[in-house]
Backbone atoms as SQL, in Angstrom:
CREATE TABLE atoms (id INTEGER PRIMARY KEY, chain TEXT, resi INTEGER, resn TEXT, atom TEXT, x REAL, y REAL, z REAL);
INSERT INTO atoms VALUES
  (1, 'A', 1, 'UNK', 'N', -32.014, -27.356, 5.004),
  (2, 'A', 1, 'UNK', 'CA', -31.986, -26.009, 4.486),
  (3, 'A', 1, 'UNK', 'C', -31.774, -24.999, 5.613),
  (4, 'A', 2, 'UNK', 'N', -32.850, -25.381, 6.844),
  (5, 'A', 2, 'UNK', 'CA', -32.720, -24.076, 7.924),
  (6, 'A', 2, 'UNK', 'C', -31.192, -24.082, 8.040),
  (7, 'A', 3, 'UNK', 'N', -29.881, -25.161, 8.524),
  (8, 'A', 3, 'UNK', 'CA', -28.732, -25.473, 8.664),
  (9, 'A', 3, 'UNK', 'C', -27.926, -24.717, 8.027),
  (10, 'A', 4, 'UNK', 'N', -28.361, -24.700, 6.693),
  (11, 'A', 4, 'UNK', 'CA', -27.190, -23.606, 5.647),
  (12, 'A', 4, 'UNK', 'C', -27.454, -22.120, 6.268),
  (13, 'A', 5, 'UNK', 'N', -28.701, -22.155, 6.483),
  (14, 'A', 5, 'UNK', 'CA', -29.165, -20.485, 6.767),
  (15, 'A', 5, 'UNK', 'C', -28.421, -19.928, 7.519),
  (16, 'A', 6, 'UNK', 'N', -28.893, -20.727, 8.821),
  (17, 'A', 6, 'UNK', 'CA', -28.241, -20.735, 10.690),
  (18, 'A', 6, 'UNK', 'C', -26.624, -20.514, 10.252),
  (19, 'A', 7, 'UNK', 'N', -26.017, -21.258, 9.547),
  (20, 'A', 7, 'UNK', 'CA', -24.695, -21.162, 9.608),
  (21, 'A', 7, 'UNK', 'C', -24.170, -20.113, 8.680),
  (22, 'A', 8, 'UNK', 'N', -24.833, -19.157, 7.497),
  (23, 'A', 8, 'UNK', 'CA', -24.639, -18.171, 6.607),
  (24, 'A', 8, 'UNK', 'C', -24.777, -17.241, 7.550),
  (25, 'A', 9, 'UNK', 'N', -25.795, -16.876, 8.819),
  (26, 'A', 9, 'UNK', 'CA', -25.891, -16.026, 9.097),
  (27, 'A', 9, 'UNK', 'C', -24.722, -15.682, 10.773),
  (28, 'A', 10, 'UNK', 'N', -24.504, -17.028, 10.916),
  (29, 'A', 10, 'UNK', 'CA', -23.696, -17.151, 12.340),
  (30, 'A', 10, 'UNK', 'C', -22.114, -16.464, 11.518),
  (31, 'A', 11, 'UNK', 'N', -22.087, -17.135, 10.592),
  (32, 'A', 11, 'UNK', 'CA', -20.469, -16.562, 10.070),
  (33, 'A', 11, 'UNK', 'C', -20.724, -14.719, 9.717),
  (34, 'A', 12, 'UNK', 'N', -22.130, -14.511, 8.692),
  (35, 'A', 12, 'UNK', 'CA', -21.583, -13.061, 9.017),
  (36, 'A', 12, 'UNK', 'C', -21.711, -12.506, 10.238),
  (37, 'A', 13, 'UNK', 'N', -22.311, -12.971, 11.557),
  (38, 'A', 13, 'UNK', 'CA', -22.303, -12.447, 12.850),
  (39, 'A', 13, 'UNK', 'C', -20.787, -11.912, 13.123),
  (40, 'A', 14, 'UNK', 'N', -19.991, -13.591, 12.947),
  (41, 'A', 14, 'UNK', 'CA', -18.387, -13.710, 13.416),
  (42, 'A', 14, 'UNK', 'C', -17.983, -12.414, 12.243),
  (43, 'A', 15, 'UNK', 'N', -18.331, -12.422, 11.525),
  (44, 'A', 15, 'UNK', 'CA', -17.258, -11.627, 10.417),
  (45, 'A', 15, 'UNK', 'C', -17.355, -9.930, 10.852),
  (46, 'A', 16, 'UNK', 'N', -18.571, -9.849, 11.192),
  (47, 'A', 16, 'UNK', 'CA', -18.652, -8.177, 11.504),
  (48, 'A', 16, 'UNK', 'C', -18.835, -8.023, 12.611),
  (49, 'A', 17, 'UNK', 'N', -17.991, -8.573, 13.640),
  (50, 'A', 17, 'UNK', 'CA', -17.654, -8.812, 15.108),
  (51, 'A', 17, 'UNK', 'C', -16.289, -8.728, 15.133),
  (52, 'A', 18, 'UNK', 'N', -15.247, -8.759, 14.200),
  (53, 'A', 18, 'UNK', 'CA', -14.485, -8.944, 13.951),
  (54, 'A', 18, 'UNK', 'C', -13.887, -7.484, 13.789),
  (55, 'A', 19, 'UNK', 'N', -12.944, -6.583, 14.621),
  (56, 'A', 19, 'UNK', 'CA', -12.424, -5.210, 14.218),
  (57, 'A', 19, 'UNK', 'C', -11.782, -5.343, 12.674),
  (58, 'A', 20, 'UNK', 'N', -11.616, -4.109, 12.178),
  (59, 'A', 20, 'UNK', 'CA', -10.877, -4.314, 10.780),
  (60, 'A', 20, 'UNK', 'C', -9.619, -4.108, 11.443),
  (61, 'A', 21, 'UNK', 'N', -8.403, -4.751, 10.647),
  (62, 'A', 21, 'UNK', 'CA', -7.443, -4.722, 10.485),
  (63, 'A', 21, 'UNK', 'C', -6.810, -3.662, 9.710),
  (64, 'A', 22, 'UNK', 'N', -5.511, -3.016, 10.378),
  (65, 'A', 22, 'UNK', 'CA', -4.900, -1.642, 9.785),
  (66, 'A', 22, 'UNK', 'C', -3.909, -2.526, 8.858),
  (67, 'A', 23, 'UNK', 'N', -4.132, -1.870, 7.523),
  (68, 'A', 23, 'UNK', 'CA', -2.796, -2.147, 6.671),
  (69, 'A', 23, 'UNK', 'C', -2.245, -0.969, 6.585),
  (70, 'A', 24, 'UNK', 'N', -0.395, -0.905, 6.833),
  (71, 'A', 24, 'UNK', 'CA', 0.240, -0.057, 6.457),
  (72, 'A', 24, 'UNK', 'C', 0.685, 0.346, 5.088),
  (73, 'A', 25, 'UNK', 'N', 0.860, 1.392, 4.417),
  (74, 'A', 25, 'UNK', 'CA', 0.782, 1.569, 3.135),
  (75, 'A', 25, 'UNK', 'C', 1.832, 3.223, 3.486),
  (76, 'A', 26, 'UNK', 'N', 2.479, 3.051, 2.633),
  (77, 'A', 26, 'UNK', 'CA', 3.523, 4.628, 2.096),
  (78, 'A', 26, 'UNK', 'C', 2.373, 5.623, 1.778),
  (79, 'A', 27, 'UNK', 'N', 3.086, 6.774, 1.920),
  (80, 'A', 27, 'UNK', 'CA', 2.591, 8.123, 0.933),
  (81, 'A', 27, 'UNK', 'C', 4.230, 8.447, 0.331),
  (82, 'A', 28, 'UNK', 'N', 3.891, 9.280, -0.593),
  (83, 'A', 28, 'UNK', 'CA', 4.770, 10.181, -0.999),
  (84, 'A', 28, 'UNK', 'C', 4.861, 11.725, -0.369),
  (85, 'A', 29, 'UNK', 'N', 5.775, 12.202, -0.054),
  (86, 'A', 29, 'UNK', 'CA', 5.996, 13.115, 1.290),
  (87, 'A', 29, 'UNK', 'C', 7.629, 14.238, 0.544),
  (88, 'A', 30, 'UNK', 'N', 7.351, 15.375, 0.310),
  (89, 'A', 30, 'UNK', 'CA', 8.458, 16.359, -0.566),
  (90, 'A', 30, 'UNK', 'C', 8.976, 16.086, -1.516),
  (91, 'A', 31, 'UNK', 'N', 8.427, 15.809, -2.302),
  (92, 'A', 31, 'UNK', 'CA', 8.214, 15.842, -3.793),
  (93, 'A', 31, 'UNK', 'C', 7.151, 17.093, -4.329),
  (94, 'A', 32, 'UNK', 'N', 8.014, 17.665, -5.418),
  (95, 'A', 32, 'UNK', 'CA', 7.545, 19.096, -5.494),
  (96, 'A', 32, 'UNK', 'C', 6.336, 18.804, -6.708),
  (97, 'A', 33, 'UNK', 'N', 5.227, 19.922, -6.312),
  (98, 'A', 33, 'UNK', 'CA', 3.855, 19.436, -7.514),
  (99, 'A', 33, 'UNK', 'C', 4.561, 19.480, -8.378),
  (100, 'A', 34, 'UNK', 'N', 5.149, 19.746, -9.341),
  (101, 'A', 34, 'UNK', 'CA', 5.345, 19.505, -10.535),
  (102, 'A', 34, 'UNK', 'C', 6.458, 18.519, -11.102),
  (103, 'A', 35, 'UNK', 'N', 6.492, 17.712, -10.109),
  (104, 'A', 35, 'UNK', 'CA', 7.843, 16.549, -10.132),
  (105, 'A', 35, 'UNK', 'C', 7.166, 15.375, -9.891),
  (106, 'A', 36, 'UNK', 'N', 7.646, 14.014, -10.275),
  (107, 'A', 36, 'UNK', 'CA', 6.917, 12.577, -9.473),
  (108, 'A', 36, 'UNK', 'C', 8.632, 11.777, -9.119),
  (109, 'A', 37, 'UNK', 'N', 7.994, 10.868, -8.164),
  (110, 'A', 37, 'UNK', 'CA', 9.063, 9.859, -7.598),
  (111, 'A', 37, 'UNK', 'C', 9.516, 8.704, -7.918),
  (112, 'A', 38, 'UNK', 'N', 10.585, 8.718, -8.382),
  (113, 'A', 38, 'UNK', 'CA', 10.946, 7.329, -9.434),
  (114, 'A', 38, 'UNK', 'C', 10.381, 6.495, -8.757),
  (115, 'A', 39, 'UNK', 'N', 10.308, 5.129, -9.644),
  (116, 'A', 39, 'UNK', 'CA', 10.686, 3.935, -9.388),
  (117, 'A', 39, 'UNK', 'C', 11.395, 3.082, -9.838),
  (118, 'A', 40, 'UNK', 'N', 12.786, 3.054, -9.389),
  (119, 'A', 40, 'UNK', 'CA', 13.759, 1.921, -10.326),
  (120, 'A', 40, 'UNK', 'C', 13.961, 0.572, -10.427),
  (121, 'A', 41, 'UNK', 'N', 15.018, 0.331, -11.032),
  (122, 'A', 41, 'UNK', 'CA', 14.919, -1.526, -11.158),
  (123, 'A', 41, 'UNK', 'C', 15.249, -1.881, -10.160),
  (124, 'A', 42, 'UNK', 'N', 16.854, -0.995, -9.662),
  (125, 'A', 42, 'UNK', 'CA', 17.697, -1.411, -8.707),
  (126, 'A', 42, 'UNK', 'C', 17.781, -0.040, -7.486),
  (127, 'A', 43, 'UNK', 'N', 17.834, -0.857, -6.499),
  (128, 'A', 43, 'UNK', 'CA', 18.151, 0.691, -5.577),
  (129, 'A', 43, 'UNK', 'C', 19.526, 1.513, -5.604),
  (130, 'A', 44, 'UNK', 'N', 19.394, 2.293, -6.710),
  (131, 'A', 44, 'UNK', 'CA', 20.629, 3.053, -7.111),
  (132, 'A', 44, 'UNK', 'C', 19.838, 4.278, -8.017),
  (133, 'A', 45, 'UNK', 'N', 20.551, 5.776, -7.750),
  (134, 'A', 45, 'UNK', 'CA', 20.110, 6.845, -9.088),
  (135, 'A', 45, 'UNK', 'C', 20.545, 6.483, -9.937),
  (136, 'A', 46, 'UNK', 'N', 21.368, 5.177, -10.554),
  (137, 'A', 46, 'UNK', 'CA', 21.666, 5.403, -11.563),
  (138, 'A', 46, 'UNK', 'C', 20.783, 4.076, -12.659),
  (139, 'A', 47, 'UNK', 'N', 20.003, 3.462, -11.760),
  (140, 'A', 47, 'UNK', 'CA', 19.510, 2.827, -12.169),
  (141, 'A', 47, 'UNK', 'C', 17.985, 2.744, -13.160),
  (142, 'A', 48, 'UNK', 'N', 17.440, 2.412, -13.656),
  (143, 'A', 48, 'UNK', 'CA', 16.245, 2.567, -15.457),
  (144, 'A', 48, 'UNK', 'C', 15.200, 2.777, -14.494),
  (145, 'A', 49, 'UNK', 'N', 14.336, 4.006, -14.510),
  (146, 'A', 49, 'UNK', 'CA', 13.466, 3.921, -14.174),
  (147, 'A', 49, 'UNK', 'C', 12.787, 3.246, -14.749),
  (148, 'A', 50, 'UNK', 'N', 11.633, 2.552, -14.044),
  (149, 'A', 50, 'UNK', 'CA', 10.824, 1.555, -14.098),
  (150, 'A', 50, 'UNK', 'C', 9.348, 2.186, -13.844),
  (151, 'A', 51, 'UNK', 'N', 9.210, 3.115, -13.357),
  (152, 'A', 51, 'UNK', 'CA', 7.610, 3.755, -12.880),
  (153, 'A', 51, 'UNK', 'C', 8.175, 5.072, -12.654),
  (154, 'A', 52, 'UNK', 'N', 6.964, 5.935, -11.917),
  (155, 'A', 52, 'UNK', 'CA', 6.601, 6.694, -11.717),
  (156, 'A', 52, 'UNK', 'C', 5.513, 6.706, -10.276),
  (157, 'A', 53, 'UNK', 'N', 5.753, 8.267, -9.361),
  (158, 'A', 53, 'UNK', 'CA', 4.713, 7.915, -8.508),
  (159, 'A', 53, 'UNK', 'C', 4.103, 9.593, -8.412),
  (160, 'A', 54, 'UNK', 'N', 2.903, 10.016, -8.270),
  (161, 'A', 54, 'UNK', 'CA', 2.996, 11.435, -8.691),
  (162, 'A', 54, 'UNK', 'C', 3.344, 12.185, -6.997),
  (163, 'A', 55, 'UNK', 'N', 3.396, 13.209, -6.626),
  (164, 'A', 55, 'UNK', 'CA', 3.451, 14.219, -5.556),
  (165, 'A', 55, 'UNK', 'C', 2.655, 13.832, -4.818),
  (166, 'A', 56, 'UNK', 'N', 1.762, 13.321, -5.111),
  (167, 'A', 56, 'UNK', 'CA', 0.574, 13.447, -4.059),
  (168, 'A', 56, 'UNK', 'C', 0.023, 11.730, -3.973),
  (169, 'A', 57, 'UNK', 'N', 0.994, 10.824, -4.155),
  (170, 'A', 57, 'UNK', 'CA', 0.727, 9.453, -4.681),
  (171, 'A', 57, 'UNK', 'C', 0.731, 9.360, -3.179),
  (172, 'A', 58, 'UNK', 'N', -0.623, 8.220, -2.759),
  (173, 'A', 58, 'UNK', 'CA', -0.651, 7.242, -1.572),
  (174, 'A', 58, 'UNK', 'C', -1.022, 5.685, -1.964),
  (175, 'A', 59, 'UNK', 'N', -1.281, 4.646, -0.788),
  (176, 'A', 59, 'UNK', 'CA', -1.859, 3.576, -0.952),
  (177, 'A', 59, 'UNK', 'C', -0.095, 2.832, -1.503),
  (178, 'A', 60, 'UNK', 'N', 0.671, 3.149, -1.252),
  (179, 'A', 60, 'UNK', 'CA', 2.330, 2.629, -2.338),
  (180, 'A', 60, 'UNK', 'C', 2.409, 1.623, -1.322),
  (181, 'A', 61, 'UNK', 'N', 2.494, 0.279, -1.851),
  (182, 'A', 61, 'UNK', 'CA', 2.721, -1.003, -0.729),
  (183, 'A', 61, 'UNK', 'C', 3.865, -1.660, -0.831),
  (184, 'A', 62, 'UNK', 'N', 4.330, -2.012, 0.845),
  (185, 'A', 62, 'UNK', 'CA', 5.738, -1.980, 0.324),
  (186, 'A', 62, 'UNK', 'C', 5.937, -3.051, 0.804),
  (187, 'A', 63, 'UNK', 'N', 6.981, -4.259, 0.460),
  (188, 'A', 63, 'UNK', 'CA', 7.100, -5.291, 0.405),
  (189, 'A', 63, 'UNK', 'C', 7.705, -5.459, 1.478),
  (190, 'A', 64, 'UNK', 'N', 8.754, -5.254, 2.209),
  (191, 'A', 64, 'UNK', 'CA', 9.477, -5.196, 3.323),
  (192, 'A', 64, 'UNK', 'C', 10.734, -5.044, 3.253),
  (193, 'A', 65, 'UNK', 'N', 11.447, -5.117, 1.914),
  (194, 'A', 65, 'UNK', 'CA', 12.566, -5.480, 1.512),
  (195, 'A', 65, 'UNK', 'C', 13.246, -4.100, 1.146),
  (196, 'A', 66, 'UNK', 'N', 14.189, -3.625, 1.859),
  (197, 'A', 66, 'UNK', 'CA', 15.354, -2.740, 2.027),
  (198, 'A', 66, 'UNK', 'C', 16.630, -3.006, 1.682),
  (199, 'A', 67, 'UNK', 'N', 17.142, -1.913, 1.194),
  (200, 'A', 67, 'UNK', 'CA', 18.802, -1.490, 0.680),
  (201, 'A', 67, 'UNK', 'C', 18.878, -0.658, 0.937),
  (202, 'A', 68, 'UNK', 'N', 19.903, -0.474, 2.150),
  (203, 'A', 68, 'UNK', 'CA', 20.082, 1.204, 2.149),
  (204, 'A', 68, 'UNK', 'C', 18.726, 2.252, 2.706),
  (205, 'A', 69, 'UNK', 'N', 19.156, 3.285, 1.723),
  (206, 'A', 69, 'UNK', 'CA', 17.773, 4.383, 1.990),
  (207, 'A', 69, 'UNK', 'C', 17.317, 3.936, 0.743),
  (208, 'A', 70, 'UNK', 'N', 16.748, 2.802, 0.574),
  (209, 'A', 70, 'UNK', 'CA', 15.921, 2.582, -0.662),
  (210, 'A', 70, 'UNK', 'C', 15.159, 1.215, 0.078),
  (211, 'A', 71, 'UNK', 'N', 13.878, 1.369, -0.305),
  (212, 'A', 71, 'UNK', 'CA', 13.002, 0.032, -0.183),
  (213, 'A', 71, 'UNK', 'C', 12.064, -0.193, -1.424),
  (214, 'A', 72, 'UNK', 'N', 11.543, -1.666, -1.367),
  (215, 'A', 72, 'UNK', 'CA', 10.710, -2.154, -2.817),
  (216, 'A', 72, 'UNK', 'C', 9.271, -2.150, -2.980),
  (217, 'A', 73, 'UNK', 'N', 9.053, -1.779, -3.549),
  (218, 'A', 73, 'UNK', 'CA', 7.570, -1.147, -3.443),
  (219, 'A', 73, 'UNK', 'C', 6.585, -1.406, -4.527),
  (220, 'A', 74, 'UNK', 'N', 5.098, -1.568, -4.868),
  (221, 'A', 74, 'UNK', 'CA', 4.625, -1.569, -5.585),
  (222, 'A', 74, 'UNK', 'C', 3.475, -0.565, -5.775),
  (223, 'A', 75, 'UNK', 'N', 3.265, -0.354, -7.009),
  (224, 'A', 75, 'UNK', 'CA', 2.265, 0.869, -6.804),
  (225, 'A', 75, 'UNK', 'C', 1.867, 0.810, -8.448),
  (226, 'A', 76, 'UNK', 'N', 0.378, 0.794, -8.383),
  (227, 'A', 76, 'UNK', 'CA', -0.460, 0.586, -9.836),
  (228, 'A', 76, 'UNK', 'C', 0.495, -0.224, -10.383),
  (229, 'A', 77, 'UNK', 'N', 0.354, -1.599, -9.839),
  (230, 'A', 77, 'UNK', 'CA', 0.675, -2.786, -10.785),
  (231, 'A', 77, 'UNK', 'C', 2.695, -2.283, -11.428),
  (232, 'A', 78, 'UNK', 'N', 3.328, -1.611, -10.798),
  (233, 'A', 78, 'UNK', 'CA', 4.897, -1.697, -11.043),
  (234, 'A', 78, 'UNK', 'C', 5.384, -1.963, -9.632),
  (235, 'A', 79, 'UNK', 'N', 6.660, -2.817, -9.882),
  (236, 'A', 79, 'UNK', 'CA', 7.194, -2.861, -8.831),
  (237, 'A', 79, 'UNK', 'C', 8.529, -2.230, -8.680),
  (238, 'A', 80, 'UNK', 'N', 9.458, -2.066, -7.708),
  (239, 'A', 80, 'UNK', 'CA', 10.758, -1.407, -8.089),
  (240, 'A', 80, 'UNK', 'C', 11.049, -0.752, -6.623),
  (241, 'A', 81, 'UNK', 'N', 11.979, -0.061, -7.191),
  (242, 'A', 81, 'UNK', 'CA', 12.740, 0.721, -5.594),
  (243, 'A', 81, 'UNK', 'C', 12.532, 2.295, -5.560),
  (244, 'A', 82, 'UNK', 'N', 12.012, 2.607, -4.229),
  (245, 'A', 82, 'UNK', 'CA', 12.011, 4.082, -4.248),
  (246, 'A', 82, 'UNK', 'C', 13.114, 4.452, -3.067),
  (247, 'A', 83, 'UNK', 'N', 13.356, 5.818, -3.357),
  (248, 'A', 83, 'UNK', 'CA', 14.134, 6.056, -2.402),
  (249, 'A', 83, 'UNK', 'C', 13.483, 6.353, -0.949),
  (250, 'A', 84, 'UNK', 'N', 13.631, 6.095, 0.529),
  (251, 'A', 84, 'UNK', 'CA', 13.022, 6.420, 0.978),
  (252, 'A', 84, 'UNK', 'C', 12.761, 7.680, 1.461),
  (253, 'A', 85, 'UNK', 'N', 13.754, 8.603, 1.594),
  (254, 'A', 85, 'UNK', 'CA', 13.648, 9.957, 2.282),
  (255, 'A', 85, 'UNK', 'C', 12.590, 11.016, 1.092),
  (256, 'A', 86, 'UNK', 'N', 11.719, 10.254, 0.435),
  (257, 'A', 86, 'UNK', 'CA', 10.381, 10.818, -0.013),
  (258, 'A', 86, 'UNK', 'C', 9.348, 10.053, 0.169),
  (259, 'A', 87, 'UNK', 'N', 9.193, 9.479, 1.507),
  (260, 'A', 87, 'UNK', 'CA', 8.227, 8.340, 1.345),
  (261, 'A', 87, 'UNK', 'C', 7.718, 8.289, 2.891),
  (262, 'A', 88, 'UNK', 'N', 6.546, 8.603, 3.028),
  (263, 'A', 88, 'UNK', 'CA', 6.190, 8.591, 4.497),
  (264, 'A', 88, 'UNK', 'C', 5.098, 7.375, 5.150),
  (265, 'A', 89, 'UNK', 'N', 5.292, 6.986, 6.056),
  (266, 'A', 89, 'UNK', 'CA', 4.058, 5.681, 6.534),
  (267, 'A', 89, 'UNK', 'C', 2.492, 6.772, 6.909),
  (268, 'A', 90, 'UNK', 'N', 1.866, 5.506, 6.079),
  (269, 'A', 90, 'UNK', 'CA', 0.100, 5.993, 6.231),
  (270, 'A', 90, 'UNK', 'C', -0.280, 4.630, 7.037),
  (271, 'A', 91, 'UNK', 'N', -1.303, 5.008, 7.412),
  (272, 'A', 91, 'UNK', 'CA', -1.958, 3.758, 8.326),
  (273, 'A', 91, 'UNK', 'C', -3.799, 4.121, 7.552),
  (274, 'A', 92, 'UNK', 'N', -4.302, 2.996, 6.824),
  (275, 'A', 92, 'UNK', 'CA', -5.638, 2.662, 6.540),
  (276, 'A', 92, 'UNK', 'C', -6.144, 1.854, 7.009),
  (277, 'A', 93, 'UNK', 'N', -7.520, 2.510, 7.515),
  (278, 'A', 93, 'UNK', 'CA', -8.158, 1.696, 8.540),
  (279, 'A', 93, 'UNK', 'C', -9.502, 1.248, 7.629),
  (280, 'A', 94, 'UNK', 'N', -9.878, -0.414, 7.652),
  (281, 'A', 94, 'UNK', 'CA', -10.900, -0.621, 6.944),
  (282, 'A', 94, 'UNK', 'C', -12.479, 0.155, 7.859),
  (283, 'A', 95, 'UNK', 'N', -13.737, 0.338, 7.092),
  (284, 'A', 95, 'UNK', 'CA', -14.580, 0.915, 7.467),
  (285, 'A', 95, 'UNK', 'C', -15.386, -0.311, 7.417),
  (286, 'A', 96, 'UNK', 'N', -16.755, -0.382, 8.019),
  (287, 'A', 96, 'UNK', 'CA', -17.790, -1.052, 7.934),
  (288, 'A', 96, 'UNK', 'C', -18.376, -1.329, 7.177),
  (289, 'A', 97, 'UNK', 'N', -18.976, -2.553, 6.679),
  (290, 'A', 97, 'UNK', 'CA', -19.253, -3.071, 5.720),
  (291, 'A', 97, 'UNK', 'C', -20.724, -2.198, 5.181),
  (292, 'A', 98, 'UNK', 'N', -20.674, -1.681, 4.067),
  (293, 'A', 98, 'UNK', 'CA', -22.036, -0.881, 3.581),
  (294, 'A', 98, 'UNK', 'C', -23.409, -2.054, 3.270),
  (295, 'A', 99, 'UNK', 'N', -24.668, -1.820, 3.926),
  (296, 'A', 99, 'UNK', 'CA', -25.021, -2.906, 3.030),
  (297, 'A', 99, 'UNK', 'C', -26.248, -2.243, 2.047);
């Protein structure tokens, strides 16, 4: 029993010894308040929107995958293409574990 303990407590030692890791994540960046930022099927204007992202939308994760000034992105469970010249890099930094 002491064994399980010793080793439950050695791993959360390692775990919150451990810096957090930055994930990069989009914002949305000139898009006017009363407008939101597509999201289409295909990277083209002429293509079905597929979503929506509002003015002030962050956290938009983006897959890596580029066309053009368009990359693929997901955001609240849609996926699709935004254009990029409304789309700016955020950097989130995890915080410490609350206990």
């Amino acid at each position: 029993m002491f064994k399980y303990i010793a080793a439950g407590a050695l791993s959360l030692f390692l775990f919150a010894s451990v810096p957090a890791l930055a994930q990069t994540t989009l914002r949305v960046m000139g898009v006017r308040k009363n407008d939101v930022l597509n999201i289409r099927e295909f990277p083209t204007n002429q293509s079905r929107i597929v979503g929506v992202i509002p003015p002030d939308g962050t956290g938009i994760a983006k897959t890596g995958e580029r066309e053009g000034n368009w990359v693929f992105v997901q955001y609240n469970g849609v996926e699709g293409w935004a254009y990029t010249a409304f789309l700016s890099r955020e950097v989130r930094r995890g915080g410490p574990m609350s206990e």
